[in-house]
N, CA, C and O atoms as a CHARMM CRD file, in Angstrom:
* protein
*
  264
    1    1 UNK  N    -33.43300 -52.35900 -42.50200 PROA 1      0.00000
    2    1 UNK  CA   -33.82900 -52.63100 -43.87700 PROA 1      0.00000
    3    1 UNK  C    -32.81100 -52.06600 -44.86600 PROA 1      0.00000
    4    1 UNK  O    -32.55800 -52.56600 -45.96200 PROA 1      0.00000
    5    2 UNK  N    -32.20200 -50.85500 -44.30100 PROA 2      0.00000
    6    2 UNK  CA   -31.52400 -50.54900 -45.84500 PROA 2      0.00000
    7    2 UNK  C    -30.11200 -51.33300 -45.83900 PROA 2      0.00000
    8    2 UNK  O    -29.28500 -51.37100 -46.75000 PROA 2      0.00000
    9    3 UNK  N    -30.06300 -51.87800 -44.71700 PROA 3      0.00000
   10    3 UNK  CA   -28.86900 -52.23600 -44.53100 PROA 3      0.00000
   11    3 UNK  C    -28.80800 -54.03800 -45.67000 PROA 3      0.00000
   12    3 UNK  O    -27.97300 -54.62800 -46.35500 PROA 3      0.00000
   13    4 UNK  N    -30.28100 -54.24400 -45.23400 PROA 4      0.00000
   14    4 UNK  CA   -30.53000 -55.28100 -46.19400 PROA 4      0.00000
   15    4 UNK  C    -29.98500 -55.60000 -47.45900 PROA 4      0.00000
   16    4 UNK  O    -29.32800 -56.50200 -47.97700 PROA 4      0.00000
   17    5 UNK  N    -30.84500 -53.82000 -47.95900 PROA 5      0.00000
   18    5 UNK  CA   -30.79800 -53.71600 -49.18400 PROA 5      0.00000
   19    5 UNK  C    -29.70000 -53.57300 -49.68300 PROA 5      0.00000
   20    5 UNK  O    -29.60500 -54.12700 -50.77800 PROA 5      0.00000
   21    6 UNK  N    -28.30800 -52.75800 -49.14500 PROA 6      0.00000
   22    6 UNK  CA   -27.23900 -52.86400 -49.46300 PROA 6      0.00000
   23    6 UNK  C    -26.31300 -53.93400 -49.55000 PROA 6      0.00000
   24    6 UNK  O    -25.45800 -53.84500 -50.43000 PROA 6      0.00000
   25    7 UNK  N    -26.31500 -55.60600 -48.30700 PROA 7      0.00000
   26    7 UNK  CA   -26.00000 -56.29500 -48.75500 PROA 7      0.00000
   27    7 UNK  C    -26.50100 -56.99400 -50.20900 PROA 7      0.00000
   28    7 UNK  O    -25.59300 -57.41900 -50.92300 PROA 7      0.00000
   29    8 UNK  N    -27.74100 -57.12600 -50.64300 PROA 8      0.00000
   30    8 UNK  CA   -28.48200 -57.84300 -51.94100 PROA 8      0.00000
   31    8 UNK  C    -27.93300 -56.65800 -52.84100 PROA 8      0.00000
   32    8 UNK  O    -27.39000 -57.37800 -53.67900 PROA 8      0.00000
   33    9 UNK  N    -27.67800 -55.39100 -53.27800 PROA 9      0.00000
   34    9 UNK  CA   -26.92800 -54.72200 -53.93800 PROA 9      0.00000
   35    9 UNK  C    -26.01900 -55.21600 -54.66000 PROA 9      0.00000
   36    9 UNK  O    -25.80600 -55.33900 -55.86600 PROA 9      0.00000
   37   10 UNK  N    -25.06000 -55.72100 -52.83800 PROA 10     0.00000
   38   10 UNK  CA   -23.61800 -55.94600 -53.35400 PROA 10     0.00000
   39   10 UNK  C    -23.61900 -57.46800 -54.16400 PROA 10     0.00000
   40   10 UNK  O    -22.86300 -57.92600 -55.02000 PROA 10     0.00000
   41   11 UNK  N    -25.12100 -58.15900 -53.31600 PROA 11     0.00000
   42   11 UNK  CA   -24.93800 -59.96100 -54.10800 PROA 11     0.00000
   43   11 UNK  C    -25.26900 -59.41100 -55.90800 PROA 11     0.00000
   44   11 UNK  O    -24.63500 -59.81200 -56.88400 PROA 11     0.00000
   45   12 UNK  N    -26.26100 -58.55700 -55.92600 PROA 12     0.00000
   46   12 UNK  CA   -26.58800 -58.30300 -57.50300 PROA 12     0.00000
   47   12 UNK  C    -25.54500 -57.94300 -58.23900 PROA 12     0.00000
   48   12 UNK  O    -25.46900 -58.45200 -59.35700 PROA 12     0.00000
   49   13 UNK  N    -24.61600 -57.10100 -57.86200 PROA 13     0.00000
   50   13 UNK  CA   -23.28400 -56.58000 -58.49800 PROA 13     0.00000
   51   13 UNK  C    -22.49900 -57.37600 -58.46600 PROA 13     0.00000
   52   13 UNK  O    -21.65800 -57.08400 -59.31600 PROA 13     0.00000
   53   14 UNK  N    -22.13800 -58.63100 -57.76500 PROA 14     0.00000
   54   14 UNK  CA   -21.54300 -60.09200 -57.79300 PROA 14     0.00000
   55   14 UNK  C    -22.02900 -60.93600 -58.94400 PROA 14     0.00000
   56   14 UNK  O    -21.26200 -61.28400 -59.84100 PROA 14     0.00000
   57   15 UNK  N    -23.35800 -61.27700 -58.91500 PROA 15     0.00000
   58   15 UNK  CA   -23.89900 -61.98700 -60.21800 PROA 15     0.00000
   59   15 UNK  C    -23.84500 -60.96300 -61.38200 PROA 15     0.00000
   60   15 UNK  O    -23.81500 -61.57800 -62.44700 PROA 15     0.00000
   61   16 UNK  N    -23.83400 -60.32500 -61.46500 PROA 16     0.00000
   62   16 UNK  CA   -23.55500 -59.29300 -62.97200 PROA 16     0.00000
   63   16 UNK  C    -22.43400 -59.32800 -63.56800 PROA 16     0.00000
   64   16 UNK  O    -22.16700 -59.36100 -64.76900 PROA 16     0.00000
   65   17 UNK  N    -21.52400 -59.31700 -62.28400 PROA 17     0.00000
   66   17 UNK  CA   -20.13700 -59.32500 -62.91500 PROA 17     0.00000
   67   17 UNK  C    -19.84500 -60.82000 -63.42100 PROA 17     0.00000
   68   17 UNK  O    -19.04200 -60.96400 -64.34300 PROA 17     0.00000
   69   18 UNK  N    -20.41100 -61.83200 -62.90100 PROA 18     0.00000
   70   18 UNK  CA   -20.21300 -62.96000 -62.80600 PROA 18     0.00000
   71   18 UNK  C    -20.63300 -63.48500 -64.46700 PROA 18     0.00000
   72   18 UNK  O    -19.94500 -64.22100 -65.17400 PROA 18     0.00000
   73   19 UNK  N    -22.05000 -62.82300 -64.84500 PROA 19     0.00000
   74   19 UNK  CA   -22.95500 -63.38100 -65.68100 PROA 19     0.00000
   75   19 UNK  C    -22.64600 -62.14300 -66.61100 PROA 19     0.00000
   76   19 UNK  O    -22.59500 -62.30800 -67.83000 PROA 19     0.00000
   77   20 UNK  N    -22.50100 -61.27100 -66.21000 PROA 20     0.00000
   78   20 UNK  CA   -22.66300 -59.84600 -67.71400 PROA 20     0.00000
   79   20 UNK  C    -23.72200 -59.55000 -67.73600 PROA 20     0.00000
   80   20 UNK  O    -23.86200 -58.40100 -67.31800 PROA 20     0.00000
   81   21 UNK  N    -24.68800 -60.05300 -68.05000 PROA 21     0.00000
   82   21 UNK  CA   -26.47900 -59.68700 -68.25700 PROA 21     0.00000
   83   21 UNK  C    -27.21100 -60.40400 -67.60300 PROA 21     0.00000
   84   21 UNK  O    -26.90000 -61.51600 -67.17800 PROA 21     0.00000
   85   22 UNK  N    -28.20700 -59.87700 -67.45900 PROA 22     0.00000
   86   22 UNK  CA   -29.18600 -60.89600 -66.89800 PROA 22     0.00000
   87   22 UNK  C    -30.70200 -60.60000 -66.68100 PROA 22     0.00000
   88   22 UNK  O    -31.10400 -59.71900 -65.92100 PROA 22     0.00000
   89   23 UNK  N    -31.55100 -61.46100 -67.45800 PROA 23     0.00000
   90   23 UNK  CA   -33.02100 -60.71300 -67.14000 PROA 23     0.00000
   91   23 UNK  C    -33.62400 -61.10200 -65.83500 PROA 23     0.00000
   92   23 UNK  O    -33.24200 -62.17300 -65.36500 PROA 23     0.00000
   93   24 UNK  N    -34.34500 -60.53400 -65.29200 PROA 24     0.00000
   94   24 UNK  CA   -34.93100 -59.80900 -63.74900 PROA 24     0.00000
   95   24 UNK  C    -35.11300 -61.51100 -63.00900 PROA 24     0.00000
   96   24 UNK  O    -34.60200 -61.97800 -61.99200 PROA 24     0.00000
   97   25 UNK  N    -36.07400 -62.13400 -64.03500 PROA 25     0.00000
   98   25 UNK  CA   -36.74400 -62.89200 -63.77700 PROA 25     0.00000
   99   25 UNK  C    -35.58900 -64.08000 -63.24100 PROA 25     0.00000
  100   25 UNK  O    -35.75600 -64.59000 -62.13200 PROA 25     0.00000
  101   26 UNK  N    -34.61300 -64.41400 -63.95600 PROA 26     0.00000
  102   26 UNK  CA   -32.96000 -65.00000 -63.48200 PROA 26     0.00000
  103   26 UNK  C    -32.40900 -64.69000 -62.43900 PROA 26     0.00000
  104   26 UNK  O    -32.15700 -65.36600 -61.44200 PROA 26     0.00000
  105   27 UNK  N    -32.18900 -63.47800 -62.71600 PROA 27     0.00000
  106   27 UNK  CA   -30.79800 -62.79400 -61.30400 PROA 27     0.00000
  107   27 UNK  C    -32.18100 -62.91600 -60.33900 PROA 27     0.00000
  108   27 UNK  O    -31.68700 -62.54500 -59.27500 PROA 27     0.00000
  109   28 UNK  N    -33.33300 -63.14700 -60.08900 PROA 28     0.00000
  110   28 UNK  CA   -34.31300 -62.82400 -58.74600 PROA 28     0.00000
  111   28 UNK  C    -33.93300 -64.65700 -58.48200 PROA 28     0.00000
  112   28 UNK  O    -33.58900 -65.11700 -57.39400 PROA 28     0.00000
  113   29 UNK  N    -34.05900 -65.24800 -59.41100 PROA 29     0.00000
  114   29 UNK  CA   -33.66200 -66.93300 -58.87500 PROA 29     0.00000
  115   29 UNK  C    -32.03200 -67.20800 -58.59700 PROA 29     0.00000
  116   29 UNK  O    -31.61000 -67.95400 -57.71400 PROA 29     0.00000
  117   30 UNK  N    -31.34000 -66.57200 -59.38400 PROA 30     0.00000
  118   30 UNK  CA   -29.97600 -66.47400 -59.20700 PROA 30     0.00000
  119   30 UNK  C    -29.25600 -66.30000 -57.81400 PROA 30     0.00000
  120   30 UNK  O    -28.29000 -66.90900 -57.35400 PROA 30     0.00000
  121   31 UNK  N    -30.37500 -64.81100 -57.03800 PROA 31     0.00000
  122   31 UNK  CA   -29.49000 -63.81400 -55.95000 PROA 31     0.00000
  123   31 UNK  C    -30.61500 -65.13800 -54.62600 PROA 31     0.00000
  124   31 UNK  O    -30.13200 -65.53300 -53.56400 PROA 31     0.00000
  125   32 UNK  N    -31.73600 -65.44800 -55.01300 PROA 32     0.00000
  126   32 UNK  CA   -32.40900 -66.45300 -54.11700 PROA 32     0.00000
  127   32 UNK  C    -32.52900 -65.45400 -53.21700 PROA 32     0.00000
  128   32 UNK  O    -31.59700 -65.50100 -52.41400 PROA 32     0.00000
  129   33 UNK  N    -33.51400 -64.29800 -52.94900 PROA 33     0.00000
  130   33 UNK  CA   -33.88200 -63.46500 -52.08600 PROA 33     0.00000
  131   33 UNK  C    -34.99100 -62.94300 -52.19700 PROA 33     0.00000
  132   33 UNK  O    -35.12400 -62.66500 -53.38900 PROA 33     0.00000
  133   34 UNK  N    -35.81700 -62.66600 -51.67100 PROA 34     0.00000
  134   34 UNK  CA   -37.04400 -61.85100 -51.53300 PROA 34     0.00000
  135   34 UNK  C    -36.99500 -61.06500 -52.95200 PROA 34     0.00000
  136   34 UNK  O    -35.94000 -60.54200 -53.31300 PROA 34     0.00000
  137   35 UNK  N    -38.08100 -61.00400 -53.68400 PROA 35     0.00000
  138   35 UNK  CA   -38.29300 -60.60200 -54.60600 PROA 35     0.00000
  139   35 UNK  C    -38.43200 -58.92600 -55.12700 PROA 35     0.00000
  140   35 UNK  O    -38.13500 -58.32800 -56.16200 PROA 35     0.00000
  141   36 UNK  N    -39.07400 -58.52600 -53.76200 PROA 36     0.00000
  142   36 UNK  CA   -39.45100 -57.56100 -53.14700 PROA 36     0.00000
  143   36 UNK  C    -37.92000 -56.79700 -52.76800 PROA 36     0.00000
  144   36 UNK  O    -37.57300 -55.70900 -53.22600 PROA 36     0.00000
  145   37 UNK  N    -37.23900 -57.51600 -51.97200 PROA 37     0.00000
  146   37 UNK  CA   -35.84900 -56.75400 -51.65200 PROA 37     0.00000
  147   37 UNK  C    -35.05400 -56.51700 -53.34200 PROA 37     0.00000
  148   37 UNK  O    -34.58100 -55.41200 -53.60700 PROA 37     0.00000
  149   38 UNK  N    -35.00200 -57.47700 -54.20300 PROA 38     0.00000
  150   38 UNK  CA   -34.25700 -57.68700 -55.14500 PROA 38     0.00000
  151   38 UNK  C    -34.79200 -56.47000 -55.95200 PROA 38     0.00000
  152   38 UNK  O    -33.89800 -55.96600 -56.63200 PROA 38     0.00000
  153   39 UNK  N    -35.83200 -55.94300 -56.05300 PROA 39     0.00000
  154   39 UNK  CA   -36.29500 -55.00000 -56.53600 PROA 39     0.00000
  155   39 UNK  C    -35.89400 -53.53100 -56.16000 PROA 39     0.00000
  156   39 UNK  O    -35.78100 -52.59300 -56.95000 PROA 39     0.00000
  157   40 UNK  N    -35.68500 -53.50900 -54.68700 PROA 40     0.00000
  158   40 UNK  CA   -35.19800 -52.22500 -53.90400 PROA 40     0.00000
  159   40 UNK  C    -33.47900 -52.40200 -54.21100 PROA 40     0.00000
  160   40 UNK  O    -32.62900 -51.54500 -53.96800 PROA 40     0.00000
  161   41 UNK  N    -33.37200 -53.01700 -54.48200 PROA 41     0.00000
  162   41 UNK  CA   -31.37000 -52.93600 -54.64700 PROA 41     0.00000
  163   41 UNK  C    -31.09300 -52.52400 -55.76300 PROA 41     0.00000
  164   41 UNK  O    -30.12200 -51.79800 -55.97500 PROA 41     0.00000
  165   42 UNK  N    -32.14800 -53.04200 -56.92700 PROA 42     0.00000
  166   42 UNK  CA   -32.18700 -52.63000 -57.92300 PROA 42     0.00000
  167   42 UNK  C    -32.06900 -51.45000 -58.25100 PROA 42     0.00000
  168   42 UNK  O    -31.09800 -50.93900 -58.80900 PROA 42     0.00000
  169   43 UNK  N    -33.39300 -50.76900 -57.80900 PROA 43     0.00000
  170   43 UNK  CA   -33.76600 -49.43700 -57.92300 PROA 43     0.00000
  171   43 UNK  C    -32.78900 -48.21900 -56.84600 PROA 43     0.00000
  172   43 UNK  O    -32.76200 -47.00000 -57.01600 PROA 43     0.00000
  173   44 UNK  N    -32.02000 -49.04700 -55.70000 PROA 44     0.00000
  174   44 UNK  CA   -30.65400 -48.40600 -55.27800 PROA 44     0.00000
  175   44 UNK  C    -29.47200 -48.26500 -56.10300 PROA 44     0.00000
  176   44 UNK  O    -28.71800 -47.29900 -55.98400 PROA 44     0.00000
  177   45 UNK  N    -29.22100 -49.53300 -57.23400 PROA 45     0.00000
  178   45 UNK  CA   -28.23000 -49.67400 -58.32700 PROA 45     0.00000
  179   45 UNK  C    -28.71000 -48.43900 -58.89300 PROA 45     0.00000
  180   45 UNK  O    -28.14600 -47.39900 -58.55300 PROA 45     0.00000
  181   46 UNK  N    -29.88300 -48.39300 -59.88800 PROA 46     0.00000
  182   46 UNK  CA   -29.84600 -47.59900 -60.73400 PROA 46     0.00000
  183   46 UNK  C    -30.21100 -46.35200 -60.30800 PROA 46     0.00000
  184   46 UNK  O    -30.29800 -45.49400 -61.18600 PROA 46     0.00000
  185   47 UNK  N    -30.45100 -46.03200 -59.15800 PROA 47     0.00000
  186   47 UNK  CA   -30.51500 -44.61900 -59.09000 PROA 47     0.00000
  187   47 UNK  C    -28.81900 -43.91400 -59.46400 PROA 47     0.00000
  188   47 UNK  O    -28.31000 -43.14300 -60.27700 PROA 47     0.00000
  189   48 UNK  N    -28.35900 -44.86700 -58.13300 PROA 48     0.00000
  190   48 UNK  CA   -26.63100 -44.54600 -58.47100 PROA 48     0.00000
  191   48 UNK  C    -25.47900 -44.39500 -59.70000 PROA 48     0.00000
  192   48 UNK  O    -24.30300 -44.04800 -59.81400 PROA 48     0.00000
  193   49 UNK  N    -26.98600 -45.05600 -60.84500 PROA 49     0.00000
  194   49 UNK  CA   -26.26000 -45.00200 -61.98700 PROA 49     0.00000
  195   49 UNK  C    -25.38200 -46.65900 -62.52000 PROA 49     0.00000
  196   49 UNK  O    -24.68900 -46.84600 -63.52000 PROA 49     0.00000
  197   50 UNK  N    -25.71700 -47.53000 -61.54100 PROA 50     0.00000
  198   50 UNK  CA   -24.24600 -48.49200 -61.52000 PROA 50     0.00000
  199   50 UNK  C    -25.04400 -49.82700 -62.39400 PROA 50     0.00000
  200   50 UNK  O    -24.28500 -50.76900 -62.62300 PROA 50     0.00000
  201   51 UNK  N    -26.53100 -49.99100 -62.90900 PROA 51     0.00000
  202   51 UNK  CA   -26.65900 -50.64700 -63.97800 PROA 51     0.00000
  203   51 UNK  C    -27.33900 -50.18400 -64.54500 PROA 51     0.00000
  204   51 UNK  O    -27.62800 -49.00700 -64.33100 PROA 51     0.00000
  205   52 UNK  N    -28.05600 -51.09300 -65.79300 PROA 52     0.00000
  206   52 UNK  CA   -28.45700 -50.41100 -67.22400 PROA 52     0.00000
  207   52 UNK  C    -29.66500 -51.54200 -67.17600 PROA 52     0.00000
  208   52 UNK  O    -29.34400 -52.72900 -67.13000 PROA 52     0.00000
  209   53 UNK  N    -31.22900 -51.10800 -67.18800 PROA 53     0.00000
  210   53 UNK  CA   -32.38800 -52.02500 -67.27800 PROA 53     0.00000
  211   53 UNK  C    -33.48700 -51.57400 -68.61300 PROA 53     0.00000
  212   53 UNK  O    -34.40800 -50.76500 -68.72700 PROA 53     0.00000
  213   54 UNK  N    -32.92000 -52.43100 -69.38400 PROA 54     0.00000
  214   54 UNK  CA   -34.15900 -52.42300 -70.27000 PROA 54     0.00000
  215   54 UNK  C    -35.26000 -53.42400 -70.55000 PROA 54     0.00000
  216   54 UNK  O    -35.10400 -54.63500 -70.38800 PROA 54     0.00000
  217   55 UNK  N    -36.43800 -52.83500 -70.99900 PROA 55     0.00000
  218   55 UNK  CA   -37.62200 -53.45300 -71.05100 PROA 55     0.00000
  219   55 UNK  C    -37.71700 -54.32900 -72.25000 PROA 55     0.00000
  220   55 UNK  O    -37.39700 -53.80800 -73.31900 PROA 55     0.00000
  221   56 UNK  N    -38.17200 -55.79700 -72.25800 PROA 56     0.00000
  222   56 UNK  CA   -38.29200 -56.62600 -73.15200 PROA 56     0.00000
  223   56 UNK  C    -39.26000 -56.94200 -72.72700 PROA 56     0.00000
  224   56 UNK  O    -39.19600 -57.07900 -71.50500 PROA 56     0.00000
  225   57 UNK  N    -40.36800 -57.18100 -73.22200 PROA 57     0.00000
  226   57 UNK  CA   -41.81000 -57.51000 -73.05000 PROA 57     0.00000
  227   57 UNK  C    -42.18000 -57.53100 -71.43300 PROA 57     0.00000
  228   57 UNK  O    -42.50600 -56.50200 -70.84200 PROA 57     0.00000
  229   58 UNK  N    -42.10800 -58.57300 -70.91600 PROA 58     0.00000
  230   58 UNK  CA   -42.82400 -58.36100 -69.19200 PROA 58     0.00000
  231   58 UNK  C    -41.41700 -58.82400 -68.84100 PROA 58     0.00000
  232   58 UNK  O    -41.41800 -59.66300 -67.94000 PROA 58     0.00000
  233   59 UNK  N    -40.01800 -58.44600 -69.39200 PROA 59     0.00000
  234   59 UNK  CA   -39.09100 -58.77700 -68.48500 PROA 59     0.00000
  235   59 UNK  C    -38.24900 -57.77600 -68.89000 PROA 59     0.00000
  236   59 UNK  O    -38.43400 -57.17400 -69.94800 PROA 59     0.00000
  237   60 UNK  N    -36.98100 -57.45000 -67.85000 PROA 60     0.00000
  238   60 UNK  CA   -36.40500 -56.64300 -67.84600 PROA 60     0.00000
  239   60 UNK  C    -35.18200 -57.19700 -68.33600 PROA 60     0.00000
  240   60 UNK  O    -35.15300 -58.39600 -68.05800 PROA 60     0.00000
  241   61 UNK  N    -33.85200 -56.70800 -69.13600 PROA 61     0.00000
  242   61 UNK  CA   -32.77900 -57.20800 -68.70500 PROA 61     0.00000
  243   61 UNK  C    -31.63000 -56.26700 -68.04200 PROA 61     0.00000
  244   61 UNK  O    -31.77300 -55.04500 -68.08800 PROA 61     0.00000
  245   62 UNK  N    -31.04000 -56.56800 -67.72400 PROA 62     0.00000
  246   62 UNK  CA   -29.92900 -55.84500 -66.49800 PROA 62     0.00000
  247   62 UNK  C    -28.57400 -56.00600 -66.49900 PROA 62     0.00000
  248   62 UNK  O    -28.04300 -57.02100 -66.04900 PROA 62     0.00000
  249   63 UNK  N    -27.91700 -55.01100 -67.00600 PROA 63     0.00000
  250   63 UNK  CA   -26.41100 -54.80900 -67.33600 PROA 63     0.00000
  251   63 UNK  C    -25.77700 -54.00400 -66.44300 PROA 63     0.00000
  252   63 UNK  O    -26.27900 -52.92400 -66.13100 PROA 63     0.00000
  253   64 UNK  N    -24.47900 -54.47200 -65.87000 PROA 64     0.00000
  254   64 UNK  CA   -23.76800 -53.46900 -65.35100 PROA 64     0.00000
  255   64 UNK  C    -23.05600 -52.36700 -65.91900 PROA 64     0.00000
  256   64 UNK  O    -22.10000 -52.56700 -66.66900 PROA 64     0.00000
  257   65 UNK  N    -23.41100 -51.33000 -65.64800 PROA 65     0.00000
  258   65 UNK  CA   -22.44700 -49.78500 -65.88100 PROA 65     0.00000
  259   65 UNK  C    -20.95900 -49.88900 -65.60300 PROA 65     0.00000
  260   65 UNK  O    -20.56000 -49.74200 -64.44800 PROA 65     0.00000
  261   66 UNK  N    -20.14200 -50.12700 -66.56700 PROA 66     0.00000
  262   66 UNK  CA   -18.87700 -49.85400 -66.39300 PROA 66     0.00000
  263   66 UNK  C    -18.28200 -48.39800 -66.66300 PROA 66     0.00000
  264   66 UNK  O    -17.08300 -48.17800 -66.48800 PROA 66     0.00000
């Protein structure tokens, strides 16, 4: 599993760079993966510090940390 999570990491840090921003609800149709995983890569990104998620009503949006 974490090994999972680290490839969908690296796809999320691909579409970010790709797109610049992106709210949750997008990059989860964007990366086309378990919703559930897309969430754990997430929360692996930002522990590490490597994006930026803020809250807009019931959606998030998601910037990479340069």
């Amino acid at each position: 599993m974490i090994t999972e999570i680290g490839i969908v990491a690296g796809d999320i840090w691909h579409y970010l760079d790709q797109h610049k921003t992106s709210k949750l609800s997008a990059l989860v149709k964007g990366i086309d993966k378990d919703r559930n995983l897309v969430l754990m890569s997430l929360g692996w990104l930002a522990r590490e510090g490597h994006v930026i998620m803020e809250q807009e009503g019931n959606d998030y949006t998601i910037t990479l940390r340069f």
